[in-house]
N, C-alpha and C positions, 0 to 999 in steps of 0.2 A: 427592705428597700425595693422600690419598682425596679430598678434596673436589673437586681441580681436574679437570675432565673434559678429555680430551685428545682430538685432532683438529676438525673443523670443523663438527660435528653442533651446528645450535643451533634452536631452536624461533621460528617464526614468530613476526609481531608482531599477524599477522590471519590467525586463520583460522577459516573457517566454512563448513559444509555447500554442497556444489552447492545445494542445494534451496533454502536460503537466499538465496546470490547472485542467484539465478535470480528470486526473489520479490521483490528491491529492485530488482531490474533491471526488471523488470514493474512495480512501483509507479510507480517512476519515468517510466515512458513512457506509462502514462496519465496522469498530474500533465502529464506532457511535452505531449501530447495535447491533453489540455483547454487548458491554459492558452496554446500555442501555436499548435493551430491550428483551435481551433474559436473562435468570435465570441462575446459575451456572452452572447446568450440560448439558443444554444446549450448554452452552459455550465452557465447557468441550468437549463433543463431535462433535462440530463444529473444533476442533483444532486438534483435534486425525483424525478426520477423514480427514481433508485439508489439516493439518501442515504438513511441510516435517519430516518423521520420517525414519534414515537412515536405521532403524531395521527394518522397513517393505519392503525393498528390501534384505533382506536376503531373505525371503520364495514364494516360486511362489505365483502369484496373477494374478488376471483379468488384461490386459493391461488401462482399467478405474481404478482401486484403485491403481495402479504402476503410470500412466501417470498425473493425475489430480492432486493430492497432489503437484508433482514438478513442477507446472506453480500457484497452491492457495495459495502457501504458503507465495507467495511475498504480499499476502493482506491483513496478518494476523500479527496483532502487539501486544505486550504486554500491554502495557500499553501506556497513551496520550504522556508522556515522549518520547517516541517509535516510536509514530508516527511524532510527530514534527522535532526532527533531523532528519527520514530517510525524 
């Protein structure tokens, strides 16, 4: 019959770009990072200083403490919940 394809050729159930993989695999181990092996305020000031903070483009800044933040922040998740969906 035409429909039935024959031999063992079947199409993945996952698949996605090196590039991709490569990019959850890196999200993941700075989540991994933070939350394992740095301390609270560690933490704390890794996310003040990366996270996107709209308030800190109200006041002039360095074009590094303006620029940086808005390309870190996509690496920065709350919690594993966080990480998994995105």
């Amino acid at each position: 019959m035409a429909f039935l394809q024959s031999g063992s050729a079947h199409q993945p159930v996952f698949r996605a770009p090196a590039v991709v993989l490569v990019l959850i695999a890196l999200l993941a181990a700075v989540h991994a990072v933070r939350t394992l092996l740095l301390d609270p305020a560690a933490s704390s000031d890794l996310i003040v200083t990366y996270g996107f903070i709209p308030g800190r483009y109200a006041f002039a800044g360095s074009f590094r403490d303006l620029a940086v933040p808005f390309v870190s922040y996509m690496a920065l998740h709350g919690d594993w919940a966080h990480v998994a969906i995105n």
